[in-house]
C-alpha positions in Angstrom: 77.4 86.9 108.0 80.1 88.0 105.5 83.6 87.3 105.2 86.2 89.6 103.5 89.0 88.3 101.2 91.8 90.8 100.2 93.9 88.9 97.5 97.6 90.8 96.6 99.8 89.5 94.2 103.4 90.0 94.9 104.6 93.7 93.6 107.3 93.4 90.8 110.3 91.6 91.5 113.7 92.0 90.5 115.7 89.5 88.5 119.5 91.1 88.5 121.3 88.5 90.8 121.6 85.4 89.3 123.2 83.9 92.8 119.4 84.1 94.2 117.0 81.0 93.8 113.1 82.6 92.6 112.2 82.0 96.4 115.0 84.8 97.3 114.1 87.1 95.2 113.7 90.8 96.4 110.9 94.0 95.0 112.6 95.9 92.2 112.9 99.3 93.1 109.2 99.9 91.2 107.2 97.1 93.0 109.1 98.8 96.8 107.0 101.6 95.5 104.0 100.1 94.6 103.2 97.9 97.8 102.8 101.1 99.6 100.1 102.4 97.2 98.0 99.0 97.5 98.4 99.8 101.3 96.7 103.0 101.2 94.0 101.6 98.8 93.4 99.5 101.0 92.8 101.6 104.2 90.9 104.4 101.8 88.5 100.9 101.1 88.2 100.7 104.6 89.8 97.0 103.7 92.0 96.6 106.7 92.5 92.3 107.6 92.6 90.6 111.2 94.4 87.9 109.7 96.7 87.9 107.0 98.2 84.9 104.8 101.7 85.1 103.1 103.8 83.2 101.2 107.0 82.8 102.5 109.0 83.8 99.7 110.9 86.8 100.0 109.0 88.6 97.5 105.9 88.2 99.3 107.4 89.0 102.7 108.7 92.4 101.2 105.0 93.4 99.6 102.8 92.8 102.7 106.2 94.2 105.0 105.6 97.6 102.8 101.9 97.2 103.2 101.1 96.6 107.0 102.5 100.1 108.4 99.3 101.4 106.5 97.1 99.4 108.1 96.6 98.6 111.9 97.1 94.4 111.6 98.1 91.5 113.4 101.3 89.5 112.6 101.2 87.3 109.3 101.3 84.2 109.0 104.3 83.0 106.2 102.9 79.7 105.0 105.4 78.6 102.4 102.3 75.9 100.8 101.5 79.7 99.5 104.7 79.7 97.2 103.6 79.1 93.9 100.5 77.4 95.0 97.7 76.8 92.6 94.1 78.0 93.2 93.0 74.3 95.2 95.8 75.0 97.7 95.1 78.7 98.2 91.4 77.6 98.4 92.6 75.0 101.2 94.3 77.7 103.1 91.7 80.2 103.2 89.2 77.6 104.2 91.5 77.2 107.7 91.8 81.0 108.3 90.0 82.6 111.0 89.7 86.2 110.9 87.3 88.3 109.8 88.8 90.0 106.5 91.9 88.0 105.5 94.7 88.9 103.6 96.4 86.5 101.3 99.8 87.4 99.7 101.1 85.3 96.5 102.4 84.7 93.1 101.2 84.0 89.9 100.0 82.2 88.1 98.0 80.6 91.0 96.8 83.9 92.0 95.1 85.0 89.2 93.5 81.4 88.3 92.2 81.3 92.0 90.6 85.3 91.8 88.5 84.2 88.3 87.4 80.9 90.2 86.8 82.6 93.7 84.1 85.4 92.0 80.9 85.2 91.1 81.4 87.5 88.1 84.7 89.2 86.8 85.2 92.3 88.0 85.1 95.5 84.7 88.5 96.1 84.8 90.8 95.2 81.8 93.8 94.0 84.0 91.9 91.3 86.2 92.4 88.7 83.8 96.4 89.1 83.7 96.4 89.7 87.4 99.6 91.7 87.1 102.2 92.3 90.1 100.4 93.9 93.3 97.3 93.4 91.3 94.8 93.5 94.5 91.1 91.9 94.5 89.0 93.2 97.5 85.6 90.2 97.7 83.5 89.4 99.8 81.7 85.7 100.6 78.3 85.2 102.5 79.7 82.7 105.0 79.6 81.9 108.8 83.1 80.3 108.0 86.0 80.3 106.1 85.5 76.0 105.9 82.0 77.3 103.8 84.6 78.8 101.2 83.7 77.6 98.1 84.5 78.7 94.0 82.3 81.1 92.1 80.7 82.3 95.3 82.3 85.3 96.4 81.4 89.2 95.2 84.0 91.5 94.2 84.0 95.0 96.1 87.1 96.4 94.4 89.8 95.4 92.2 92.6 98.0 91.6 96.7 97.9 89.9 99.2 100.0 90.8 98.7 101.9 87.7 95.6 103.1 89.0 96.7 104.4 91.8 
């Protein structure tokens, strides 16, 4: 059986009110026009998740809130252990999903050290290794299970930027 992750970085974020913690921060004007594009990557990649994992920040919430009217999905879940987390936390929190093709939604640097350990091989693309904002990784994992999740098991499909789109 395979499993489908889709892994999204935050789009870019703006930094103009100093009154805001980092966990309040809002999309800049170019990542509120980015999500939108990841969104219709995504349904073109026929990439559409039954489950979907975000952090709780507001940055997050904004990306996948831009995203979703693409796609036909369920609710997501905010999980704020997803704010900031490091790749062993993300790991734990896919391994407790339960959908089909999940969507997970956070931040640097956690995201990017987490896609290089998830895949079997990098994908060919020069920007996978910065993971930049709304930087999206399509992979997929030969599991029964999300609690068979493991590092340097899973194949990318797709990886794409907003640039590219």
């Amino acid at each position: 059986m395979m499993r489908r992750l889709v892994l999204i970085r935050h789009a870019k974020s703006a930094w103009e009110d100093p009154l805001l913690t980092d966990h309040q921060r809002p999309l800049a004007l170019r990542g509120q026009e980015a999500a939108p594009k990841i969104g219709r990557w995504l349904a073109d990649q026929g990439a559409v998740p039954d489950q979907i994992l975000c952090s709780d920040a507001q940055r997050t919430r904004e990306t996948w809130g831009l995203i979703a009217p693409l796609l036909d999905t369920p609710e997501p879940a905010y999980l704020p252990a997803l704010y900031h987390a490091g790749p062993d936390v993300i790991l734990r929190e896919l391994r407790r999903a339960t959908g089909q093709t999940v969507a997970l939604v956070g931040h640097n640097p956690g995201m990017c050290e987490f896609a290089g350990l998830i895949v079997k091989y990098r994908p060919a693309h020069p920007q996978f290794d910065r993971y930049p904002t709304a930087a999206t990784l399509i992979a997929e994992f030969s599991i029964d299970d999300w609690r068979e999740a493991t590092y340097a098991t899973a194949r990318p499909i797709a990886f794409t930027v907003p640039r590219d789109l």
